[in-house]
C-alpha positions in Angstrom: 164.8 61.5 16.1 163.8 64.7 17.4 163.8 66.6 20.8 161.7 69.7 21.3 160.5 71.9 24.1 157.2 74.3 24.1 157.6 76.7 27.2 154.4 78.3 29.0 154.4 81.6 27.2 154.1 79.7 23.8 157.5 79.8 22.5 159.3 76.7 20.8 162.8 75.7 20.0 164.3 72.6 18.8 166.5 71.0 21.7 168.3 68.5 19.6 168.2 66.1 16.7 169.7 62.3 16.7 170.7 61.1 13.6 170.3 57.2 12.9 172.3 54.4 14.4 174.2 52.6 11.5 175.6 49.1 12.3 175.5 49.4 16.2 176.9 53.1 16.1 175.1 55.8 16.9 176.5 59.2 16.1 176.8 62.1 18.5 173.6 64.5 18.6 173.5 67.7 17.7 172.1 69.8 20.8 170.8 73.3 19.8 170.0 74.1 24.1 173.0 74.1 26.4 170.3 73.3 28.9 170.2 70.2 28.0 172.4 66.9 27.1 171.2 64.2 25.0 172.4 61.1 23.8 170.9 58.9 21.1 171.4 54.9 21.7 170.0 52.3 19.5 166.7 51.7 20.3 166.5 55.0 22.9 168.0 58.2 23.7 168.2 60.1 27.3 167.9 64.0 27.7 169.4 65.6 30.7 168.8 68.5 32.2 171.6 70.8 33.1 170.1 73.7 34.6 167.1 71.8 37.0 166.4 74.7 38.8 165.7 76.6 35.5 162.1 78.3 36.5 161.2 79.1 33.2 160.8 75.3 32.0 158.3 74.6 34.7 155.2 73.7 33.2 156.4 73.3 29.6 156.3 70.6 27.3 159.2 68.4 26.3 158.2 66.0 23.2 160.3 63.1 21.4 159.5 62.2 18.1 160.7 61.0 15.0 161.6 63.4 12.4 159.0 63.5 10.1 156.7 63.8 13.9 154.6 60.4 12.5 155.1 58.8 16.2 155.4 60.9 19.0 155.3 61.1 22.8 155.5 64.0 25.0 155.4 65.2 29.2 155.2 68.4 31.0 158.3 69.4 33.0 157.9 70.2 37.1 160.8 71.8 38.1 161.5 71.7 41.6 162.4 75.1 42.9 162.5 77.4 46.1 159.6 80.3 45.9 158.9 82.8 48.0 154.9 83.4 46.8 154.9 86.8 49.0 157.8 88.5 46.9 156.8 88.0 43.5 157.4 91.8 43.6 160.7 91.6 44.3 159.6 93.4 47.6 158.4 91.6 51.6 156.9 94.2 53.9 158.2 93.2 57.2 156.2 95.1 60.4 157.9 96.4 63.1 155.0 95.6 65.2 152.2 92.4 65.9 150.8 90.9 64.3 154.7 89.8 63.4 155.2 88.8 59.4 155.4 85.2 58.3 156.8 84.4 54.8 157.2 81.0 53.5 159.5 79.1 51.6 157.9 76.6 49.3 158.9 73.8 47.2 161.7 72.1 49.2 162.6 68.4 48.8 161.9 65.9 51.8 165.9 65.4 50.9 167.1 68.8 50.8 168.7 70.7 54.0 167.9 74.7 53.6 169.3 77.6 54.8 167.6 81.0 55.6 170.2 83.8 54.5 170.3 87.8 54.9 172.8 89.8 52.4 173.0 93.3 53.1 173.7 96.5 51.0 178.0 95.0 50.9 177.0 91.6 49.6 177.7 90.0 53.3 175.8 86.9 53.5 174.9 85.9 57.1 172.6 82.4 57.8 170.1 83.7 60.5 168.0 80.2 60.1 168.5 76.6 59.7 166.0 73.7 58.7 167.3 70.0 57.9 165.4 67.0 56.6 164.0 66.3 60.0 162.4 69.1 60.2 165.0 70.5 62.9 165.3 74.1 62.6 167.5 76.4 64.9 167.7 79.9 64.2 171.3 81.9 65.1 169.1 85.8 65.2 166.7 86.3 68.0 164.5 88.1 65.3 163.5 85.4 63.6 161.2 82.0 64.3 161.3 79.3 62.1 159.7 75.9 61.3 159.8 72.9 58.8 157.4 71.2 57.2 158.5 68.6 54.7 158.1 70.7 51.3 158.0 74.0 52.7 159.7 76.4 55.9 158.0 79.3 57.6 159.9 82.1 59.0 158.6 84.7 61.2 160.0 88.3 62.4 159.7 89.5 65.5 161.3 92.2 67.8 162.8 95.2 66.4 163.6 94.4 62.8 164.7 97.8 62.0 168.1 96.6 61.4 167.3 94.3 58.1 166.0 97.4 56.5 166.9 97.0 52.5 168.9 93.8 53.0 167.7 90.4 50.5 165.9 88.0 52.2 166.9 84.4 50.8 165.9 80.7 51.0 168.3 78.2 49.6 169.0 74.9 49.5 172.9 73.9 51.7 174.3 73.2 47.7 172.9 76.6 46.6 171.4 75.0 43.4 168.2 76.1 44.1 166.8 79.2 45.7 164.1 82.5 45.7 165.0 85.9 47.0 163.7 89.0 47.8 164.3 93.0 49.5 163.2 93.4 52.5 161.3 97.0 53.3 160.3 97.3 57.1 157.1 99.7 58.2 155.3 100.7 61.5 151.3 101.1 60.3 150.2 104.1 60.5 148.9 105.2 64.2 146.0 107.6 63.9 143.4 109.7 65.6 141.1 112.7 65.8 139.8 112.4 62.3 137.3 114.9 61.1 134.7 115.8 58.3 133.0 118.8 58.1 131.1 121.0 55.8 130.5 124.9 55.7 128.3 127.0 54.3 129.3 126.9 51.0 129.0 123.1 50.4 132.6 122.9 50.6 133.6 119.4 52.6 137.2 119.2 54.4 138.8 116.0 55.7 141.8 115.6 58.2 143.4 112.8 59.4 146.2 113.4 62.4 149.0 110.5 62.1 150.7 109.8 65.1 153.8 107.6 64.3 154.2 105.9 60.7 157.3 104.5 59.1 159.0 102.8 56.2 162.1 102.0 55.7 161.4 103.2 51.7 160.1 106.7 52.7 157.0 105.6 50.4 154.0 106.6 52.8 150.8 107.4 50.8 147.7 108.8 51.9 144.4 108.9 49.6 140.6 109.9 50.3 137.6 109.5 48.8 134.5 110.1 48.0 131.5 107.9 47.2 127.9 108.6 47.3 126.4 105.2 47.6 129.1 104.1 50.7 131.2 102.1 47.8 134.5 102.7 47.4 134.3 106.3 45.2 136.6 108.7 43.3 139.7 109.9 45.2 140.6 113.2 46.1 143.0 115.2 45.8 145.0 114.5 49.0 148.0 116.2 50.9 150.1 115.0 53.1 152.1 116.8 55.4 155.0 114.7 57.7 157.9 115.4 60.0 160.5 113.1 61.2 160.4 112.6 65.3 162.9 110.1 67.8 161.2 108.3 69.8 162.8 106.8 73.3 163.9 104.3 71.7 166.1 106.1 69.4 164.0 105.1 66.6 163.0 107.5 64.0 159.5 107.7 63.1 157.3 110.3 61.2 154.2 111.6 62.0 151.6 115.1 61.0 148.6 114.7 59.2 146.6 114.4 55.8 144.2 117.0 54.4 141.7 117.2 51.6 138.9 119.4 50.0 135.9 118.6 48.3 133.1 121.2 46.7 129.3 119.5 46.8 126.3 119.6 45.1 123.6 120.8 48.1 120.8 118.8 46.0 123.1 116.0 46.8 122.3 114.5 50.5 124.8 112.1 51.9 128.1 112.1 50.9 130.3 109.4 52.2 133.8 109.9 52.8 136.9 107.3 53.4 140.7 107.4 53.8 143.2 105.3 53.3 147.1 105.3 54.5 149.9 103.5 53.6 151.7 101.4 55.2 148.7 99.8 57.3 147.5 96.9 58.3 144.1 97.9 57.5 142.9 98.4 54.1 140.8 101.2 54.8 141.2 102.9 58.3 138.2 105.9 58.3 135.0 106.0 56.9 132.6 108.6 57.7 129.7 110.3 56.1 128.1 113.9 56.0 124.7 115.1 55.5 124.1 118.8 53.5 122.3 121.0 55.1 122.3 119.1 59.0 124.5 119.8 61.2 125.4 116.5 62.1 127.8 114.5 61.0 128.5 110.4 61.8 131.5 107.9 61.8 131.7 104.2 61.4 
């Protein structure tokens, strides 16, 4: 008989073939995926998995079948394993500010104690949170709140969480067979004010936006205008933006200066709408405003 596996992305391989029992012995099978053990008995055989926790199986298709495939049977795998959904790029945005950040921890076992862990840049691993099967959670960081459900744990940051900049945010199970990581990057949104639009006589159109106190913890801030005639979101501009670092009384270092672009019209063109947006925020888009050629007016929503 014959064991296979199809995975999501398409691929096959072989996970082992049984060769017939012959007078109440059956031989060893040959296993072609260390992922997996199987045994052949004489009117069965049992596959176990090695590796549970393996993500990539989740969702494929394990099949058992005789040789020649003229009987067949077949189930998709579900692995159970920690996620965090909010990292799939590797990366959580934690703000320094309210409204605090909530990731969650999914796919936990009603049987399963967990552990929320911090490793900084050293490999130091610290627990700052801890959830067991009755959905008791205690939390040893003031930073952090945390809750239980039964197949998933939030955990919130509050306070100054400046000092988990570029550490690995994990959940794991208490045998650490099972588990989801990601880096943490902290950020202040963008504090602005005193934006402005205007257009001279040469139906040339400048933009600045004064930034009072940004920060992340990556140094990647990003400002971008743009420019849309029908109030939909348009072509961007070519932006520049221009930062200096400043303490605040905290002793907290933040940056702040401001963001600048040009933009040459068409006067047989009448309203030209105009939006920026800077990054990190909690808005998408944080200014929108719109001039008209040849009025001297200008307005802002």
């Amino acid at each position: 008989m014959h064991w296979s596996i199809r995975y999501p992305n398409g691929s096959y391989s072989t996970v082992a073939e049984c060769a017939p029992c012959v007078n109440n012995t059956c031989p060893a099978c040959d296993v072609n995926n260390t992922d997996f053990r199987v045994t052949r008995f004489e009117t069965s055989s049992t596959l176990q998995m090695v590796n549970g926790s393996d993500k990539e199986k989740d969702g494929a298709l394990l099949k058992c079948s005789r040789s020649d495939n003229a009987t067949a049977d077949d189930c998709t795998i579900k692995v159970f394993y920690y996620k965090l959904p909010q990292c799939e790029g590797g990366q959580l945005d934690v703000s320094e500010v309210e409204p605090w950040t909530t990731v969650r921890c999914e796919g936990l076992r009603r049987t399963q104690n967990m552990n929320w862990t911090i490793t900084d840049d050293s490999g130091d691993v610290s627990q700052i949170a801890y959830c067991d099967t009755k959905k008791n959670c205690n939390s040893s960081n003031g930073d952090v709140i945390v809750s239980r459900e039964n197949q998933f744990s939030n955990l919130t940051f509050v306070g100054n969480v400046r000092e988990k900049n570029n550490t690995t945010l994990t959940c794991v199970n208490r045998q650490a067979v099972t588990m989801d990581s990601c880096r943490i990057r902290t950020f202040y949104p963008a504090e602005t004010n005193n934006a402005t639009v205007r257009v001279d006589s040469n139906f040339t159109v400048t933009g600045r936006v004064y930034i009072d106190k940004v920060y992340a913890s990556d140094n990647n801030i990003t400002c971008q205008w743009y420019h849309t005639l029908d109030n939909e979101t348009g072509d961007q501009l070519l932006s520049n933006l221009s930062l200096s670092t400043f303490t605040d009384t905290d002793g907290l270092e933040y940056q702040q200066g401001h963001c600048d672009t040009t933009l040459s019209v068409n006067s047989s063109e009448i309203i030209h709408f105009f939006g920026v947006v800077i990054q990190p925020s909690n808005e998408a888009v944080q200014l929108a405003g719109a001039v008209t050629i040849g009025q001297s007016y200008l307005t802002f929503h």
